[in-house]
C-alpha positions as CSV (number, residue, x, y, z in Angstrom):
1,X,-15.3,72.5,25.7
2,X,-14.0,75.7,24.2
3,X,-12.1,76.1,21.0
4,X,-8.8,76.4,23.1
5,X,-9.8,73.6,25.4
6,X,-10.2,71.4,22.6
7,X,-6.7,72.0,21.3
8,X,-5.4,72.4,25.2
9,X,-6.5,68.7,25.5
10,X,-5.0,67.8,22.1
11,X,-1.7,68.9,23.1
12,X,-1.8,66.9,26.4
13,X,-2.7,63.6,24.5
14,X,-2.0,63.8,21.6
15,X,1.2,66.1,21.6
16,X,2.9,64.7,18.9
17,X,3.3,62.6,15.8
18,X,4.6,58.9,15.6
19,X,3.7,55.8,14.4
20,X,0.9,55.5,16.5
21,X,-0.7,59.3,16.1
22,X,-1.6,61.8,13.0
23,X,-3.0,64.6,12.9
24,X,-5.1,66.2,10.0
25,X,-6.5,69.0,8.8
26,X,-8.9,67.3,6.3
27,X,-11.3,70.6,6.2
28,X,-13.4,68.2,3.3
29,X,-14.2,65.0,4.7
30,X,-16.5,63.5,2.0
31,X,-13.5,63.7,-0.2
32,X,-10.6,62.8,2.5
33,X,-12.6,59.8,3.9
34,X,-11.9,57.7,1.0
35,X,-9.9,59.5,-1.7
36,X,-6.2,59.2,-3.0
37,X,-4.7,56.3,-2.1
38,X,-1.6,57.1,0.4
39,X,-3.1,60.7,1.3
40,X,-6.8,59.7,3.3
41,X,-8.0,58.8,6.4
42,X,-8.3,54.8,5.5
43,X,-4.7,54.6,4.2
44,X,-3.5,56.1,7.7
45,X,-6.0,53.8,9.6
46,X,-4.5,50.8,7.3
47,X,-0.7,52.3,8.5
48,X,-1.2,52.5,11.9
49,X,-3.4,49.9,12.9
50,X,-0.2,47.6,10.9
51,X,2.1,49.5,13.6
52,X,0.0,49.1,16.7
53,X,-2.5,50.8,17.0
54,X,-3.0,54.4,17.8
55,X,-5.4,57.8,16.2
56,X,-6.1,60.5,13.9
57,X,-6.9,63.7,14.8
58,X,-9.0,65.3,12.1
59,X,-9.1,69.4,12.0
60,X,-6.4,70.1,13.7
61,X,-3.9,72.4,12.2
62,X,-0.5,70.1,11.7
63,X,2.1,71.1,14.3
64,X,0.6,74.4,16.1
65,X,-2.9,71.8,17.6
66,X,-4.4,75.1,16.0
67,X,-8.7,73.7,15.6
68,X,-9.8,74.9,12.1
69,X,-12.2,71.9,12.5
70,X,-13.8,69.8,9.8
71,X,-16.1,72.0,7.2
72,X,-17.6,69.5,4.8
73,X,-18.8,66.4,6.1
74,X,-20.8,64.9,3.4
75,X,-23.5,62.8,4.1
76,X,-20.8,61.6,7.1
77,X,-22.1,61.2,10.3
78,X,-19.8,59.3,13.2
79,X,-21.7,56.0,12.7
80,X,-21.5,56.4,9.3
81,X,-17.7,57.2,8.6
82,X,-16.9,54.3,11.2
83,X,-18.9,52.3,8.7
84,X,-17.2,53.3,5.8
85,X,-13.7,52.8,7.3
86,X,-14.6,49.4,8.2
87,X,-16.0,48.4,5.0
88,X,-12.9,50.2,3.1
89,X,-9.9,48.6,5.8
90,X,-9.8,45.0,4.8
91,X,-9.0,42.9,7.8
92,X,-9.4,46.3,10.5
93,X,-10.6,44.6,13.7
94,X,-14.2,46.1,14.5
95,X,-14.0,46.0,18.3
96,X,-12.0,49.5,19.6
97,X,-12.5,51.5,16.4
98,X,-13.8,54.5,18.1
99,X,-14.8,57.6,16.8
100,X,-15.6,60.5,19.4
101,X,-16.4,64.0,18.0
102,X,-15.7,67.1,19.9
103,X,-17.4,70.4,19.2
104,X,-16.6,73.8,20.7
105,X,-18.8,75.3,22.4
106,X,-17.6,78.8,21.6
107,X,-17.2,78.6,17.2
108,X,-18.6,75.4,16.9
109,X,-15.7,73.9,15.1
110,X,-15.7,70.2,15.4
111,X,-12.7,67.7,15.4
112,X,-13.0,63.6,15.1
113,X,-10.6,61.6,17.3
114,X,-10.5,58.0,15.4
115,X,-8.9,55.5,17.9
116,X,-7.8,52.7,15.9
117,X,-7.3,49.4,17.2
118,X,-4.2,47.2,16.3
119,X,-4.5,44.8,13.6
120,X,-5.1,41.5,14.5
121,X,-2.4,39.0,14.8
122,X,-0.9,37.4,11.3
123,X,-3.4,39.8,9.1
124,X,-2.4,43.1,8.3
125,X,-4.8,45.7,6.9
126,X,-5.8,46.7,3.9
127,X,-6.6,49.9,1.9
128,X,-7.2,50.6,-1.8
129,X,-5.8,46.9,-2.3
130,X,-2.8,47.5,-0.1
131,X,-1.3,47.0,3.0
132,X,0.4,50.2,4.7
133,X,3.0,51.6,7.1
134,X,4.6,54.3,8.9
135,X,8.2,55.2,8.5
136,X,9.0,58.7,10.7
137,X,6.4,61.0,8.7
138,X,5.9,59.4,5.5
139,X,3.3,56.6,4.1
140,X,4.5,54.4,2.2
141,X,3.2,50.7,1.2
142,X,4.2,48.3,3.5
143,X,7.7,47.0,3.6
144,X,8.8,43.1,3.4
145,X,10.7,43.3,6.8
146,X,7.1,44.7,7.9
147,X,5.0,41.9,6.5
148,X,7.5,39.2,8.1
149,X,7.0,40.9,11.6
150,X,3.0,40.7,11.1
151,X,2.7,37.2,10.2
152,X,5.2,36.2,12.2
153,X,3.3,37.5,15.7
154,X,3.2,35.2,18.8
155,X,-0.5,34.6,19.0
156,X,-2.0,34.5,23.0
157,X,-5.6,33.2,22.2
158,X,-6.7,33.3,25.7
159,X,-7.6,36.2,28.1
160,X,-6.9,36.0,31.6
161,X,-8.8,39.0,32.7
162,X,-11.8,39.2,30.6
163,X,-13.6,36.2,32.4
164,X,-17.0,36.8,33.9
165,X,-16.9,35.7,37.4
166,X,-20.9,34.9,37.7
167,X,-21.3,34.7,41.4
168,X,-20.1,38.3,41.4
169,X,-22.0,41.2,41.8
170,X,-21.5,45.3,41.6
171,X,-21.8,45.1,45.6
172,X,-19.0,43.2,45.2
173,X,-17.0,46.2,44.0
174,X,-15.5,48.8,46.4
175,X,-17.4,52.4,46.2
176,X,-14.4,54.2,46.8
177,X,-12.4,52.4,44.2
178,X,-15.2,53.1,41.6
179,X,-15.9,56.5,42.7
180,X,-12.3,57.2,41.6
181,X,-12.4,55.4,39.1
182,X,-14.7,58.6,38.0
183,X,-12.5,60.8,38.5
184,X,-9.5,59.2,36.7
185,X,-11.9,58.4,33.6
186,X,-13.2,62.2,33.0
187,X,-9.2,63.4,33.0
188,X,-8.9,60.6,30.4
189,X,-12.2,61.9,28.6
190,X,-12.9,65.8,29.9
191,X,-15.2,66.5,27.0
192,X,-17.4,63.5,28.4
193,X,-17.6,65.0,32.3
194,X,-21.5,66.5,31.3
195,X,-22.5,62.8,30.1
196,X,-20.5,60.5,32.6
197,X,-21.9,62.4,35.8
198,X,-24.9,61.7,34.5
199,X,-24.2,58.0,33.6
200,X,-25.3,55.3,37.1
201,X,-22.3,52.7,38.1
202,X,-23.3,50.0,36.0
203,X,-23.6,52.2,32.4
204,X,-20.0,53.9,33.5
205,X,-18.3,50.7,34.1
206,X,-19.5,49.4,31.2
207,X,-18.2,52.3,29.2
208,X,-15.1,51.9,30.8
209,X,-15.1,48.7,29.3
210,X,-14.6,47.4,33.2
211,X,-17.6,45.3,33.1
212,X,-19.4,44.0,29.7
213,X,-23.1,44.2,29.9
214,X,-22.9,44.4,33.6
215,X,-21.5,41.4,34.3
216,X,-18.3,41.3,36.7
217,X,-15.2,40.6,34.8
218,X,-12.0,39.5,36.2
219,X,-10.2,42.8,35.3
220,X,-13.5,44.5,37.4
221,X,-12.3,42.6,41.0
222,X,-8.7,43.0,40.4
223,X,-9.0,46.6,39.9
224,X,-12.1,47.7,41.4
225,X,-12.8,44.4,44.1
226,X,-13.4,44.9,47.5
227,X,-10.9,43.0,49.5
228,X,-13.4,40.6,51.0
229,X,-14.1,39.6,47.4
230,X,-10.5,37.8,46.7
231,X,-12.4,34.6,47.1
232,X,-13.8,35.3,43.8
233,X,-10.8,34.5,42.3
234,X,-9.2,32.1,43.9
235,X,-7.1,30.3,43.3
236,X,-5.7,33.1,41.5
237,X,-4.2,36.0,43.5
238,X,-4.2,39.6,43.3
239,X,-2.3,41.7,45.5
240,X,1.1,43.4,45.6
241,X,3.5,42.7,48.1
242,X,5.9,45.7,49.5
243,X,9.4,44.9,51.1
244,X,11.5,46.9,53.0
245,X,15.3,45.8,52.6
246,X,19.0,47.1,53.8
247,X,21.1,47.1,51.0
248,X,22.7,43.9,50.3
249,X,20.3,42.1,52.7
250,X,17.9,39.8,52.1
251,X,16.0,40.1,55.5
252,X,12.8,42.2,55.5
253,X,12.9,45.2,57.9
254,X,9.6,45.9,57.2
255,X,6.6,44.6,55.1
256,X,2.8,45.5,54.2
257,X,0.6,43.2,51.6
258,X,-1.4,45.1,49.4
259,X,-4.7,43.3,48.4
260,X,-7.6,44.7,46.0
261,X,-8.7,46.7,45.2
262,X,-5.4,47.5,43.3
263,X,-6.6,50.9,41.8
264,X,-6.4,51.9,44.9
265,X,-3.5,49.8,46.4
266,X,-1.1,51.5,44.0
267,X,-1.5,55.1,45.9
268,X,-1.0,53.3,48.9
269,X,2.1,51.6,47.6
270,X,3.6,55.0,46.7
271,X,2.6,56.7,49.9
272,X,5.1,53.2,51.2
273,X,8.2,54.1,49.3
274,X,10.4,56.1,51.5
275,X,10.6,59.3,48.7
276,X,13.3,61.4,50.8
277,X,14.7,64.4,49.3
278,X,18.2,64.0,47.8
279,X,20.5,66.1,47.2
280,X,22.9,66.0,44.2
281,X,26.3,68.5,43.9
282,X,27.0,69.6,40.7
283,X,31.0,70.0,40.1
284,X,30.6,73.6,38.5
285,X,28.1,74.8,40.9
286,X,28.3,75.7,44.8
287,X,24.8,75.1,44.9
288,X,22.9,71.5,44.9
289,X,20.0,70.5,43.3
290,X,17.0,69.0,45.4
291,X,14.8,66.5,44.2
292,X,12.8,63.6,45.2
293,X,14.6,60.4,45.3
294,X,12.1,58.7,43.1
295,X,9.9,60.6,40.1
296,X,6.6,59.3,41.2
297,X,5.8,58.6,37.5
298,X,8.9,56.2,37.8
299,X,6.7,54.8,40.8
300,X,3.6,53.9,39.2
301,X,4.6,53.1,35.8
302,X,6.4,50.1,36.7
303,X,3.8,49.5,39.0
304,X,1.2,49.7,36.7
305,X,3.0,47.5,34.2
306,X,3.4,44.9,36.4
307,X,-0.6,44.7,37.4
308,X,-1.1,44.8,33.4
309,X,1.1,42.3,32.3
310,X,1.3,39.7,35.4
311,X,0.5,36.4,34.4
312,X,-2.0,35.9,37.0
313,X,-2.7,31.9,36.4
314,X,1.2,31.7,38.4
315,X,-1.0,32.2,41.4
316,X,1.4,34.4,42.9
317,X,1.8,38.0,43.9
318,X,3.2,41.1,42.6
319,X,6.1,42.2,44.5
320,X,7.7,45.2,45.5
321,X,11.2,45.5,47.1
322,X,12.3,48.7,48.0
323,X,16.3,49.1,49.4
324,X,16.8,52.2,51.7
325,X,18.3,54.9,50.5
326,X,19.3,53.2,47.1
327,X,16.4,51.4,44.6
328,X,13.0,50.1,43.8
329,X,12.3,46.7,42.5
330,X,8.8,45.9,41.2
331,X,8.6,42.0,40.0
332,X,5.8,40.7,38.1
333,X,5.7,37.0,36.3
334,X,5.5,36.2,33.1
335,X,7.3,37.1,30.2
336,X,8.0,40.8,28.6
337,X,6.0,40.1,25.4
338,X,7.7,43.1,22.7
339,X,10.8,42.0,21.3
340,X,13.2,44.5,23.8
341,X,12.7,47.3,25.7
342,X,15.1,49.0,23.2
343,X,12.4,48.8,21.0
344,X,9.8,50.1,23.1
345,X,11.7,53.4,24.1
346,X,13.2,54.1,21.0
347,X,10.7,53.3,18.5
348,X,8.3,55.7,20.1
349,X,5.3,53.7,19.6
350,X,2.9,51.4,22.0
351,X,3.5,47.8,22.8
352,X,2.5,45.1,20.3
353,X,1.2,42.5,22.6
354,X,-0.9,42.0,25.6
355,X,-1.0,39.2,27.8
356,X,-4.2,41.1,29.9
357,X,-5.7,42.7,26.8
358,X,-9.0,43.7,28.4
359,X,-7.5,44.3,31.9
360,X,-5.2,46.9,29.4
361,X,-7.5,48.6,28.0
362,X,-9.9,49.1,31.5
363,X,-6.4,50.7,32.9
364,X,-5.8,52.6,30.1
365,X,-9.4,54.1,30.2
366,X,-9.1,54.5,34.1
367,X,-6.0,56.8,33.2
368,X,-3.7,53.8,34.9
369,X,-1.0,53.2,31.9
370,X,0.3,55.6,29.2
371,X,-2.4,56.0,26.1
372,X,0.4,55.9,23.2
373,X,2.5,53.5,24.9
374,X,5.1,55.8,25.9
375,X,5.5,55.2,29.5
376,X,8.6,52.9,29.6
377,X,10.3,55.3,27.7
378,X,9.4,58.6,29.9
379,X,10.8,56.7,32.7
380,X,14.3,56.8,31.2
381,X,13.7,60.1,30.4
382,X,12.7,61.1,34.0
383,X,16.1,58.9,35.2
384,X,17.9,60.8,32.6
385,X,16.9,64.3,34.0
386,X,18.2,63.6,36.9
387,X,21.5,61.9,36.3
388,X,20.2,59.0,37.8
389,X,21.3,55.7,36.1
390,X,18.4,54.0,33.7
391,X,15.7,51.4,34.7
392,X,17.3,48.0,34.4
393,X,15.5,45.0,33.4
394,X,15.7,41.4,33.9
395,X,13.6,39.0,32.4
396,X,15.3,35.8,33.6
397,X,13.1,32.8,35.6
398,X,10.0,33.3,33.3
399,X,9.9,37.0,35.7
400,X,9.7,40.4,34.3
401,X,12.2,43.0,36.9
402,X,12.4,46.5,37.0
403,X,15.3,48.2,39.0
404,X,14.7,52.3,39.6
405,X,17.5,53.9,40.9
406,X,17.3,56.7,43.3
407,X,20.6,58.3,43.3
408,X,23.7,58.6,41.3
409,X,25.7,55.6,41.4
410,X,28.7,56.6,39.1
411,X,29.5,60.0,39.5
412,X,32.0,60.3,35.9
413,X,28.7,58.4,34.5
414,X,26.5,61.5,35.7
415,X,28.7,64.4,34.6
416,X,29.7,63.1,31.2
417,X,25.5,63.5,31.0
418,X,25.6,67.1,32.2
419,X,28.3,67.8,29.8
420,X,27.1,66.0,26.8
421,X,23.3,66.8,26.6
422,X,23.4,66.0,23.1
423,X,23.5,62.5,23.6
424,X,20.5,60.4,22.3
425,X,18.0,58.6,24.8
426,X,19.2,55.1,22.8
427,X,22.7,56.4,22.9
428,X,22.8,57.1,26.5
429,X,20.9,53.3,27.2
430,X,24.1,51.9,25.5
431,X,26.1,53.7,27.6
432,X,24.3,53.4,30.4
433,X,25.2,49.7,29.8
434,X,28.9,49.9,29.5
435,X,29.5,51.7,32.4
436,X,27.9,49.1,34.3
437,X,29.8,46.4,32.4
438,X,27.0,45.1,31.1
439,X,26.9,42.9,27.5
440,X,26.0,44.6,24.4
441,X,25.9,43.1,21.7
442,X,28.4,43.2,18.2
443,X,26.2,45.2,16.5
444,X,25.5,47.4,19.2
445,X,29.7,47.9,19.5
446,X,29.8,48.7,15.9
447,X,27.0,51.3,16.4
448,X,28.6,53.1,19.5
449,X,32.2,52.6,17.5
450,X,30.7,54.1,14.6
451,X,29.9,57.6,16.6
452,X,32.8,57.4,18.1
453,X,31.6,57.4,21.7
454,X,33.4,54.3,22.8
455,X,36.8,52.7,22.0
456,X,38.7,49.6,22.9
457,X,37.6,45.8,21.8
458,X,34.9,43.3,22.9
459,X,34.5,42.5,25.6
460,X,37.1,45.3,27.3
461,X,35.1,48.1,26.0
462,X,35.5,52.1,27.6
463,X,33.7,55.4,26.9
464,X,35.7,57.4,24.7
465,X,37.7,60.4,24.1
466,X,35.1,62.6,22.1
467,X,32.7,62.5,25.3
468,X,35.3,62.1,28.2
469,X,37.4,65.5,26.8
470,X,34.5,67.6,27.3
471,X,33.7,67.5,30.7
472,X,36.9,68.8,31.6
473,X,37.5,66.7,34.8
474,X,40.8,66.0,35.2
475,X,40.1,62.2,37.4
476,X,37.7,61.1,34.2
477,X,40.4,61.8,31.7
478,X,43.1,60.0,34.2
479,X,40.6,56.9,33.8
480,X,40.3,57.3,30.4
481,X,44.2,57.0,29.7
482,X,44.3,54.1,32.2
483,X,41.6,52.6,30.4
484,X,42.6,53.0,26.6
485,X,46.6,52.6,27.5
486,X,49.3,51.6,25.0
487,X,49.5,49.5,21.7
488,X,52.2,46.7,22.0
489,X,54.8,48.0,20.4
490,X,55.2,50.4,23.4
491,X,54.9,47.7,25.9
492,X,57.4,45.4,24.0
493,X,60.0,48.1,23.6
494,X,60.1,48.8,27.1
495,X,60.8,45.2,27.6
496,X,64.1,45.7,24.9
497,X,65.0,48.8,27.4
498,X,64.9,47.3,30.1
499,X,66.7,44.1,29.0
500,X,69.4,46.7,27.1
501,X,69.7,48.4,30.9
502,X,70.3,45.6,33.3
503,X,71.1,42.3,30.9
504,X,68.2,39.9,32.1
505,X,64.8,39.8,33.4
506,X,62.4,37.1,35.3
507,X,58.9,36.8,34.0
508,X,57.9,39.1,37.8
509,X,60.5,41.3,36.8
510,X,58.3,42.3,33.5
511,X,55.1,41.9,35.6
512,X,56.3,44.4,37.8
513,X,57.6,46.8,34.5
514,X,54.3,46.6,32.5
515,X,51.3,45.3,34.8
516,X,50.4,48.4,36.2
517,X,50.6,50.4,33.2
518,X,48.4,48.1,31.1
519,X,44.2,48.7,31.1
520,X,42.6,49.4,34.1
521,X,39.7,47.3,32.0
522,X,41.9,44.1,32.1
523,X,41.4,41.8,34.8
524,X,45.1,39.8,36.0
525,X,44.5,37.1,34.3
526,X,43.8,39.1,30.7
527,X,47.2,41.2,31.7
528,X,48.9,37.8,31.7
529,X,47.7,36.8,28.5
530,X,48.8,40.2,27.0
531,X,52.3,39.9,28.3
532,X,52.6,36.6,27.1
533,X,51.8,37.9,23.9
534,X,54.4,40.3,23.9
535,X,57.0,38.2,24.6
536,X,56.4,35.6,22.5
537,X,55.9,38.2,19.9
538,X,59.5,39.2,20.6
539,X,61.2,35.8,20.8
540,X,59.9,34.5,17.5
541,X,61.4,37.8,16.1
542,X,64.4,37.3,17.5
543,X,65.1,40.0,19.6
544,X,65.3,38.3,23.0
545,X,65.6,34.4,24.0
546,X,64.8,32.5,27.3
547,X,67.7,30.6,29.5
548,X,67.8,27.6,31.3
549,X,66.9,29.2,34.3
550,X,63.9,31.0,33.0
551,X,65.2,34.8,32.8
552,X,64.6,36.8,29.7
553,X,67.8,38.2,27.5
554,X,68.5,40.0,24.4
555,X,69.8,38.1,21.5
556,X,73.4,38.7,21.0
């Protein structure tokens, strides 16, 4: 690789700092190994294996991927820095600390990629004495909160997919599937393509921590198995099954099972999914955008998710319901193991848990899932681009359920997004959610309150002026006035004026005065209530009384 390959290929994986990545220039590395607490390269391996996991880039200029490249190394050598980091990170887990070296070809500068595994579960690590942690750019010793989360981990001791399946052989893998495979691993690792051609099928998928000493794992035949070799597994099943529905029907039109190996059952998913163009009209434009109805990233991520976290001791298979013309649904079963998917998309860093961790890590190095664990949140990002509404999820029945819609449901929903493209990712999810009349919770209504993008009370919640006014359209701003309508005090004195106008009123007369000018957000029953308050609010002021035959009056 050249000089401006190797920063090229930094900026497409590693293109930008977070929890889970660092870059530094650290031109002296016997001195920035293991130096000042809080400034070297143990005390960032400490922080971010006590995230979850991640890298350092070291010789890389900070913010321009600009290779200056390491100068002084020291009596360092790769095996003997990994070594040292080990013996200096109390606690650091020894399997998946990796450090690859990459050296241009052209200057010769060199730059260390240090993959850092997470810590393990209940022990945080340890440098210089103390336990560290990212917070946005800074270091800082680890927090209480932090600690709690650590030791407090849900523990899965056992691993599905790294079983060795002894009957099974490498002729028991499908050539094609491992042949691309190849391909997939050397865009994952270009600066590897000399040694990899040169590596035979049983070093590679070993390498590609497929396989372990060339034994056949369970991960191997689920991604890689030839679909004769199922039996291997049994009773355990791996296969996806693809669905073809009407909207609002529950009938299959049309239906394909998908079986191993799934590496290559996913393009043949995608190739499934009726991806028609569609076309969307923007109000201020004569012209309409054309797109695909699906992102095919928003195709395989959930896909891919659902082959890595499936709980494959249900037995059962992963399932794929597409609706014409409307949305996707991929299922898988078991549980969604971080704490929310809020926290996945807007904490910007990699999920903290596996169920599949070896099946994980073979998809990851086969270029099948995100590398920093930002996949789940490009997908709202992609949805977001296009006006679309965001990926729903269900975790309900022990199931994990993704929903990917494919066109613009609520069209107020998608212009206040073309009119307001200042509106945070997290922001926009909360939305997202109210327009759909979905429950958020009290502190989340405080938040959205506090930025003043919604208004009204739990649970009859609305978007709000600041966001509605500037899109300009005149039916939004008619629903926002219907939504937010009028404080009591205007309701009750329209009871006094029309009591003062013709002398008495049944209770349908005031139903038929106030009903429809009270929040479209209400439901009849709630309007009820609220006229019920107002006129009990009245009579125990004393400005109207009830008769003997029910009607309303004013008190003399």
């Amino acid at each position: 690789m050249t000089k401006q390959e190797i920063s090229e290929y930094i900026r497409i994986q590693y293109p930008k700092e977070n929890e889970g990545c660092e870059w530094k220039e650290y031109k002296n590395l016997q001195h920035s190994l293991c130096g000042h607490e809080g400034d070297d390269v143990v005390s960032y391996v400490s922080a971010i294996s006590n995230m979850n996991g991640g890298s350092i880039i070291i010789g890389i200029q900070d913010n321009t991927f600009e290779v200056i490249g390491i100068q002084k190394f020291g009596n360092f050598t790769i095996e003997s820095a990994k070594a040292r980091i080990l013996e200096k990170c109390r606690n650091l887990p020894i399997d998946n600390l990796v450090l690859d070296e990459l050296k241009a070809d052209d200057t010769g500068e060199i730059v260390w990629i240090i993959s850092i595994p997470k810590h393990r579960p209940r022990l945080p690590v340890y440098a210089h004495n103390k336990a560290w942690q990212r917070v946005g750019d800074s270091l800082i010793e680890m927090k209480g909160e932090r600690r709690d989360s650590i030791l407090s981990e849900l523990v899965i001791t056992d691993d599905w997919s790294v079983g060795i399946v002894p009957q099974a052989t490498i002729d028991d893998l499908d050539l094609e599937a491992i042949e691309k495979a190849r391909k997939e691993y050397i865009i994952r690792n270009p600066y590897r393509r000399a040694e990899i051609s040169a590596w035979d099928n049983v070093k590679f998928l070993d390498k590609a921590k497929v396989t372990i000493n060339g034994k056949i794992t369970r991960a191997a035949l689920v991604l890689l198995g030839k679909e004769e070799s199922e039996h291997f597994l049994s009773p355990y099943v791996a296969c996806i099954r693809w669905s073809l529905r009407s909207v609002g029907s529950v009938q299959n039109k049309d239906y394909e099972i998908l079986p191993m190996p799934l590496l290559l059952s996913i393009d043949r998913l995608y190739n499934k999914v009726r991806n028609v163009k569609y076309r969307l009209i923007h109000p201020d434009s004569l012209f309409p955008d054309e797109m695909l109805r699906y992102d095919m990233f928003n195709i395989r991520e959930p896909l891919n998710n659902a082959i890595a976290h499936q709980d494959y001791t249900k037995c059962a298979r992963i399932e794929v319901v597409e609706y014409e013309d409307s949305h996707v649904i991929f299922q898988n079963y078991g549980e969604f193991l971080p704490q929310s998917v809020e926290n996945v998309v807007t904490k910007d860093c990699p999920e903290s848990v596996y169920r599949n961790r070896f099946l994980v890590e073979a998809m990851r190095n086969l270029n099948m899932i995100e590398s920093e664990g930002g996949g789940i949140k490009k997908m709202f990002i992609n949805q977001r681009v296009r006006f679309f509404p965001m990926p729903e999820y269900d975790f309900s029945e022990g199931k994990v359920r993704v929903t990917i819609t494919g066109k613009v449901i609520d069209e107020n929903f998608a212009r206040i997004l073309t009119d307001n493209p200042d509106i945070s990712l997290e922001d926009i999810m909360l939305l997202d959610k109210v327009q759909k009349n979905k429950v958020i919770s009290n502190e989340q209504i405080v938040y959205l309150r506090r930025k003043k993008l919604i208004e009204g009370r739990k649970p009859h919640i609305f978007l709000a002026h600041k966001i509605v006014s500037k899109t300009g359209d005149k039916e939004l701003k008619s629903q926002y006035i219907k939504n937010r309508s009028f404080d009591d005090e205007y309701f009750m004195s329209m009871i006094v004026e029309y009591l003062k106008k013709f002398g008495k009123a049944s209770r349908k007369d005031i139903e038929g005065l106030l009903k429809n000018k009270l929040s479209d957000v209400l439901s009849d029953r709630q309007k009820n209530n609220k006229i019920d308050y107002q006129l009990k609010k009245l009579k125990k002021a004393g400005v109207i009384k009830i008769d003997e035959k029910r009607f309303w009056l004013l008190n003399p």
